[in-house]
C-alpha atoms as an extended CHARMM CRD file, in Angstrom:
* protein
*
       157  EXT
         1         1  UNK       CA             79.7060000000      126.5850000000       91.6290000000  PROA      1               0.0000000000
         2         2  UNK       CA             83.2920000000      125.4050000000       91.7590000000  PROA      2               0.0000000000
         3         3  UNK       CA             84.3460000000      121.6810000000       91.9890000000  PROA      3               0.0000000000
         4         4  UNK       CA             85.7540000000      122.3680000000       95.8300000000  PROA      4               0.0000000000
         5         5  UNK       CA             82.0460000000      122.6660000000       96.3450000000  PROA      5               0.0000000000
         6         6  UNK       CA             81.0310000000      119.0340000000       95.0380000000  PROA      6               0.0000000000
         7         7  UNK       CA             81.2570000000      116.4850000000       97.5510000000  PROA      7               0.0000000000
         8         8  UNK       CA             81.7160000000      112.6610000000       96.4360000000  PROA      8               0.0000000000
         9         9  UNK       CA             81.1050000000      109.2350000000       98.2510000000  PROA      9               0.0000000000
        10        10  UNK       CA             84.8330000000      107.4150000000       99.5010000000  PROA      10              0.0000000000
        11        11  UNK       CA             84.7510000000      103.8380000000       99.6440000000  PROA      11              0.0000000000
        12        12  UNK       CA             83.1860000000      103.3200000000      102.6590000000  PROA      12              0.0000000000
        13        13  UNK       CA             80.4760000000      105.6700000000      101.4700000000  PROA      13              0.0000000000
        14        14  UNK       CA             81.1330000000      108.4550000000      103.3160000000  PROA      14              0.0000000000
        15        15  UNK       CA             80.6380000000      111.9360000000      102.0140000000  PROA      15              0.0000000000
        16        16  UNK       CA             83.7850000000      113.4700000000      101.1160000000  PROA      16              0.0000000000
        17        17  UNK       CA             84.3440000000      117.5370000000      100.3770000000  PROA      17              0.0000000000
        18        18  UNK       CA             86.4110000000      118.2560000000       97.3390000000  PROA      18              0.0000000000
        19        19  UNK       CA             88.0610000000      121.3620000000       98.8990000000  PROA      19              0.0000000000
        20        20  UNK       CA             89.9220000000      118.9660000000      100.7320000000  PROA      20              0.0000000000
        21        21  UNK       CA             92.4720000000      118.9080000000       98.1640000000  PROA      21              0.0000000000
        22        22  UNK       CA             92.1320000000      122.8510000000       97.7070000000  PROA      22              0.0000000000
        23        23  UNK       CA             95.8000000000      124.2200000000       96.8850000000  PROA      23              0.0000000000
        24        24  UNK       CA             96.6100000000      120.6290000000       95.0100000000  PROA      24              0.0000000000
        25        25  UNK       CA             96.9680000000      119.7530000000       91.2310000000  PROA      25              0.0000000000
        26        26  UNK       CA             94.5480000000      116.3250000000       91.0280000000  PROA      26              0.0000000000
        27        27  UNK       CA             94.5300000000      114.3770000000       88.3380000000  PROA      27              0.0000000000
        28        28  UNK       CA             90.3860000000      113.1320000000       88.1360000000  PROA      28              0.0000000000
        29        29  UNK       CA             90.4800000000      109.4740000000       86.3880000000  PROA      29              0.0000000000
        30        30  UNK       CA             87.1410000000      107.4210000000       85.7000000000  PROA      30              0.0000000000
        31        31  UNK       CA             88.5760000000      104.0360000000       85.9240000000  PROA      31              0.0000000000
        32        32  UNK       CA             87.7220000000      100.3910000000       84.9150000000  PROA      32              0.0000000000
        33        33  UNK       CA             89.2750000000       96.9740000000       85.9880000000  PROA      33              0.0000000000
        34        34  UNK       CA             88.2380000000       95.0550000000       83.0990000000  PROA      34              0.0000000000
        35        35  UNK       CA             89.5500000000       97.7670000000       80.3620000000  PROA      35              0.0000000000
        36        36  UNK       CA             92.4370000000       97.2810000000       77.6860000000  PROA      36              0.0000000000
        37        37  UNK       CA             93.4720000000      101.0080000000       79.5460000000  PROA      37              0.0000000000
        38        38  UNK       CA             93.8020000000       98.9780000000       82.8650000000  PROA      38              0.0000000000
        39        39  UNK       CA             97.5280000000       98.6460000000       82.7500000000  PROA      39              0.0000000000
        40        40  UNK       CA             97.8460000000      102.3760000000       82.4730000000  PROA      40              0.0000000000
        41        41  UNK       CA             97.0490000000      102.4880000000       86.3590000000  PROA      41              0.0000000000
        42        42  UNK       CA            100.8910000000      101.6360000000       86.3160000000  PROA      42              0.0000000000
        43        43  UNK       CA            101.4770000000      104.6310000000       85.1330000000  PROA      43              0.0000000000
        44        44  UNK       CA             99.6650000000      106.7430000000       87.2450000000  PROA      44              0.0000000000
        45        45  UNK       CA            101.0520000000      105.1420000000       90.1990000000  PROA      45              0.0000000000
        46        46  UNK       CA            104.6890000000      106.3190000000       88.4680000000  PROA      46              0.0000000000
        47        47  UNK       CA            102.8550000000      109.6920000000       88.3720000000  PROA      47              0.0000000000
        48        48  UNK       CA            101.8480000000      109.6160000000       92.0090000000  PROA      48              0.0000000000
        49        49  UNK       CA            105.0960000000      108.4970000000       93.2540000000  PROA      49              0.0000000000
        50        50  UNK       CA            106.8640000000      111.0370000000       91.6660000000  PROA      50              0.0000000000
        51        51  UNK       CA            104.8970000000      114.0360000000       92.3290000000  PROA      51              0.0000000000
        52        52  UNK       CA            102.2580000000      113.5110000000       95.4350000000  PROA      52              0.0000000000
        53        53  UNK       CA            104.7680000000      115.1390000000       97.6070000000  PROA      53              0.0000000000
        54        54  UNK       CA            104.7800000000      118.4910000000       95.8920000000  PROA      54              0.0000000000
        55        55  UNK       CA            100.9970000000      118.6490000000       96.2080000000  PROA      55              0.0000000000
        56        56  UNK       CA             99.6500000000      116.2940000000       93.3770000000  PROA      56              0.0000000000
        57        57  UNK       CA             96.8500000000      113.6290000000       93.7880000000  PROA      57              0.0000000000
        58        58  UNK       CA             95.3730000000      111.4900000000       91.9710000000  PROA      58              0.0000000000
        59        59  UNK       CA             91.4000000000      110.3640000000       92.5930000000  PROA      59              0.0000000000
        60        60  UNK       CA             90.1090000000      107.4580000000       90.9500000000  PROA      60              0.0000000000
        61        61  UNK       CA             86.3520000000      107.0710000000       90.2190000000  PROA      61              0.0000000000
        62        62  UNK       CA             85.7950000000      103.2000000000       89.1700000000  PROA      62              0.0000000000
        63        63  UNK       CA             82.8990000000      103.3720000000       86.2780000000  PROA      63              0.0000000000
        64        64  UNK       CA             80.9300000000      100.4990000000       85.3470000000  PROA      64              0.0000000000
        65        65  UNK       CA             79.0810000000      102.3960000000       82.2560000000  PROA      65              0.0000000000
        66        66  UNK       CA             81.3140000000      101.1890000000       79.3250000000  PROA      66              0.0000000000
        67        67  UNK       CA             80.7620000000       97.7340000000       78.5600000000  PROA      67              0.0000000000
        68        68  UNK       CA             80.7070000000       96.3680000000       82.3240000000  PROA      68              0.0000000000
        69        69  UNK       CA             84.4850000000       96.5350000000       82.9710000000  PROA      69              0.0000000000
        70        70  UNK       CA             84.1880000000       97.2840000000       86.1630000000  PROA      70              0.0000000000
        71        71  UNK       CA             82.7100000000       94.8050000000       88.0410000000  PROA      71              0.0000000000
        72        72  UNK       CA             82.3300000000       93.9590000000       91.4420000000  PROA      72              0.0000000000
        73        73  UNK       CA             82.6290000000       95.8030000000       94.4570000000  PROA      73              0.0000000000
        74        74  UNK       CA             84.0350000000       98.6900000000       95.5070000000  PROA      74              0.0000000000
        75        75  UNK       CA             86.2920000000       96.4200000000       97.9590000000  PROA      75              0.0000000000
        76        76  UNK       CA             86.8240000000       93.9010000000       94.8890000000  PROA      76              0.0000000000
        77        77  UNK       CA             88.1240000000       96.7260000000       92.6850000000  PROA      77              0.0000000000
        78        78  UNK       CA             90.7890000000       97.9020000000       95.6080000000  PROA      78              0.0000000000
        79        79  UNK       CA             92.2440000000       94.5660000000       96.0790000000  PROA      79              0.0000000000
        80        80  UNK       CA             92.3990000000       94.0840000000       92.2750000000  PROA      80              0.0000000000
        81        81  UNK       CA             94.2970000000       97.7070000000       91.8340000000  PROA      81              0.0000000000
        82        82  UNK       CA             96.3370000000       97.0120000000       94.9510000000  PROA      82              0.0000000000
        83        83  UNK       CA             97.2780000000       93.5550000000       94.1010000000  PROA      83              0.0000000000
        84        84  UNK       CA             98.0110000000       93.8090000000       90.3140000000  PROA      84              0.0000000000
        85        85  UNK       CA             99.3480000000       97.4310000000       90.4560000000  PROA      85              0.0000000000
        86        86  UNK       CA            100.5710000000       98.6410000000       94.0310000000  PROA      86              0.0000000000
        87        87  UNK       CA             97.7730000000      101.6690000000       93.5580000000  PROA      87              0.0000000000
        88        88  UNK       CA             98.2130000000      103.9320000000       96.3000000000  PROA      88              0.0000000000
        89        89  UNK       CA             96.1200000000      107.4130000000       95.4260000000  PROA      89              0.0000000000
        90        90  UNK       CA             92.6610000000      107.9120000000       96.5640000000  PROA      90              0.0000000000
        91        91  UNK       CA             89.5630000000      105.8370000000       95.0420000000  PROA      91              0.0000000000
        92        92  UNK       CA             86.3570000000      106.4540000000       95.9630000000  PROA      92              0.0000000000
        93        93  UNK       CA             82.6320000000      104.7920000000       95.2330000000  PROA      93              0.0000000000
        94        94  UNK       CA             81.3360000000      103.3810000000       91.9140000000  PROA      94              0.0000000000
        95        95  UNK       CA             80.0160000000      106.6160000000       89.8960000000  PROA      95              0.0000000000
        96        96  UNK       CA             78.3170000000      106.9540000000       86.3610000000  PROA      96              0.0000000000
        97        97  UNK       CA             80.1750000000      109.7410000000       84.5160000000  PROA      97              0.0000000000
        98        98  UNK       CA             77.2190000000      109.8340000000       81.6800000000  PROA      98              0.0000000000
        99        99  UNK       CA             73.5220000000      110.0480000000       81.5040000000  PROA      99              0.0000000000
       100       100  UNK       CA             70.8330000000      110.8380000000       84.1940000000  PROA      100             0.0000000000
       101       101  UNK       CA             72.7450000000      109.9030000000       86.8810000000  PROA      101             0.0000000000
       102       102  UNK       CA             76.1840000000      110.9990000000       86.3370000000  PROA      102             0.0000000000
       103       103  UNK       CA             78.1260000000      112.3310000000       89.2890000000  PROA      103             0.0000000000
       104       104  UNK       CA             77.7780000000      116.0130000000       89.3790000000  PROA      104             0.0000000000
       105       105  UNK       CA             81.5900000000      115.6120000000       89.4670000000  PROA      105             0.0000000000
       106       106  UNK       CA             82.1000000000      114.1650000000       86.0990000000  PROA      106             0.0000000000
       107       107  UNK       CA             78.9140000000      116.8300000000       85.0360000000  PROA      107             0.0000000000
       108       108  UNK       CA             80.9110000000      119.8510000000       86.4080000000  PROA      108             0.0000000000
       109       109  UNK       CA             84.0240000000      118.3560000000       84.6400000000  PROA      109             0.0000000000
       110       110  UNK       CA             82.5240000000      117.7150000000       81.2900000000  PROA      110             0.0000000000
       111       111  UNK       CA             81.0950000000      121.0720000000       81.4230000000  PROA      111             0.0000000000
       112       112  UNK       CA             84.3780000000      122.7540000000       81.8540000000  PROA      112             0.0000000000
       113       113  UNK       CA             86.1020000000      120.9620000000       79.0990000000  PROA      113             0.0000000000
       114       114  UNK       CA             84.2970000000      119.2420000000       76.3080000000  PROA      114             0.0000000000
       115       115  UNK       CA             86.2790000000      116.2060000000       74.2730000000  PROA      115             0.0000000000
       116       116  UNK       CA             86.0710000000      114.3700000000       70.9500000000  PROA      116             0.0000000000
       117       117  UNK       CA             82.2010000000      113.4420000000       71.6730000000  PROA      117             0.0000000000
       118       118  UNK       CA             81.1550000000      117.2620000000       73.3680000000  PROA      118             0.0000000000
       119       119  UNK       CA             80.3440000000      116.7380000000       76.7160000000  PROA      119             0.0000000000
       120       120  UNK       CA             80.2220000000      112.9820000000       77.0220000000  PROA      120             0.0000000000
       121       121  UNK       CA             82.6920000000      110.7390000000       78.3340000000  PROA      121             0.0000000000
       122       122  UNK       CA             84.2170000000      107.9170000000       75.6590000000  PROA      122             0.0000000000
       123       123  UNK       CA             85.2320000000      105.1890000000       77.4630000000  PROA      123             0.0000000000
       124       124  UNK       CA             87.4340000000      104.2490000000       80.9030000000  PROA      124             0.0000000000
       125       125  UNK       CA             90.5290000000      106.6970000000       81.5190000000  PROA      125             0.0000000000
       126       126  UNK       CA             89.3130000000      109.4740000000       80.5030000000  PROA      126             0.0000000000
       127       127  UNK       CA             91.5850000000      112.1990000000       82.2470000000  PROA      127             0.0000000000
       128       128  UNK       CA             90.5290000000      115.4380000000       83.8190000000  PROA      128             0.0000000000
       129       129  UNK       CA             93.7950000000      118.3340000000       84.8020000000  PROA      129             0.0000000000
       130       130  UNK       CA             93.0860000000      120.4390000000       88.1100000000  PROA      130             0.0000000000
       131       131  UNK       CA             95.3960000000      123.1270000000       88.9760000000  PROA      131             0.0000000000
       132       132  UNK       CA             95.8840000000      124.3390000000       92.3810000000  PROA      132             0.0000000000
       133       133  UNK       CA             92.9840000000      127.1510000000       91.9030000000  PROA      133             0.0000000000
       134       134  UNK       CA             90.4930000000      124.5290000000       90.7120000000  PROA      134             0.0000000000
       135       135  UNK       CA             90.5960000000      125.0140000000       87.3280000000  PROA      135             0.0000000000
       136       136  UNK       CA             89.7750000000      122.5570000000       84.8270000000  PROA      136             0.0000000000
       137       137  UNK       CA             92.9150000000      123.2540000000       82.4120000000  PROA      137             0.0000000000
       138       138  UNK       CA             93.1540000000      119.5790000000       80.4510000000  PROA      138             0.0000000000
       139       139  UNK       CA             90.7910000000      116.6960000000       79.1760000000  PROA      139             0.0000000000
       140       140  UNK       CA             92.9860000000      113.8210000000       77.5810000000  PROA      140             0.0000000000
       141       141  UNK       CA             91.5290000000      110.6300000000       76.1090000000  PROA      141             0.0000000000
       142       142  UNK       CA             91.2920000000      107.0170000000       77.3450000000  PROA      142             0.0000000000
       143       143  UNK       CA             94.6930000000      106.3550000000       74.8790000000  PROA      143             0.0000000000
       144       144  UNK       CA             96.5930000000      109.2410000000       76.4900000000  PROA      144             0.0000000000
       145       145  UNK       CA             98.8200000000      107.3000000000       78.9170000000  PROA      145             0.0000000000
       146       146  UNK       CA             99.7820000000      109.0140000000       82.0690000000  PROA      146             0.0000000000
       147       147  UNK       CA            103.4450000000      109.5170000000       80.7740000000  PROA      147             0.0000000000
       148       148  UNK       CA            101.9380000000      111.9690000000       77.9000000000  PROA      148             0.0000000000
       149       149  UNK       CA            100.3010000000      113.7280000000       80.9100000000  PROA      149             0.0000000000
       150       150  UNK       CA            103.3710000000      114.4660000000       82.8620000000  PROA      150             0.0000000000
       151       151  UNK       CA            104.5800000000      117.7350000000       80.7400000000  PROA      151             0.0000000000
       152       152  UNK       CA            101.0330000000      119.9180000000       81.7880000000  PROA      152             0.0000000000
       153       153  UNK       CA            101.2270000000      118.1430000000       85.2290000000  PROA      153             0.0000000000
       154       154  UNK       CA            105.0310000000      120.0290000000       86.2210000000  PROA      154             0.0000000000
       155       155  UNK       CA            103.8130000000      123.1570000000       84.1910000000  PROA      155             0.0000000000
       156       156  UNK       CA            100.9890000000      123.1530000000       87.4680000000  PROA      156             0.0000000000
       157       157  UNK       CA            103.6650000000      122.1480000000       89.6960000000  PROA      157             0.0000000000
């Protein structure tokens, strides 16, 4: 099993395939509104400006797991990231990333590249590096900021 064969829920809760963004270099983010890593959504936004027209994208998975900071809807968190940071890449439904019921995205991804804590996720931003083949080639940590990111991200490109 590759990750083109995991599907995920949008926001509407519709299924989405993954190999819809076969042949792209996605950046995977678990997210959180209510995070002192919030503000780096600015950054990724910089990312995705600069580089979703040479085949990058960024999908955001909002994750309520660590410390409830991200609450509300689905719809709440949008306007929030639209409002406050002109977010314009893909997000998709609420997700755990840990435990029981952790997306079998965030399981494949952990699997493929373990971090400070083995397979678990630390905390909100947690980063996950795709490269056009769907190959999980970086993990980076809730205080790597989207600009430390950009280096691996044109070495894909």
């Amino acid at each position: 099993m590759g990750i083109y064969d995991i599907a995920v829920k949008d926001r509407s809760g519709a299924d989405v395939s993954l190999s819809e963004y076969k042949g792209k270099v996605l950046l995977i983010v678990n997210t959180a509104t209510g995070c002192g890593f919030t503000p780096q959504y600015e950054g990724l936004q910089k990312l995705y400006d600069a580089y979703q027209g040479k085949g990058f994208e960024i999908l955001d998975f909002p994750c309520n797991q660590f410390a409830g900071q991200a609450p509300g809807t689905i719809e709440e968190i949008q306007s929030f990231c639209t409002l406050n940071y002109g977010t314009t890449f893909p997000r998709f439904a609420k997700i755990d990333v840990n435990g029981r019921n952790a997306s079998p995205l965030f399981a494949y991804l952990k699997k493929q590249k373990k971090g400070a804590l083995g397979a678990t996720i630390q905390w909100n931003f947690t980063k996950f590096l795709i490269d056009r083949e769907g190959n999980v080639v970086g993990r980076y940590a809730p205080a790597d900021t989207p600009a430390s990111i950009e280096p691996d991200l044109l070495k894909l490109l």
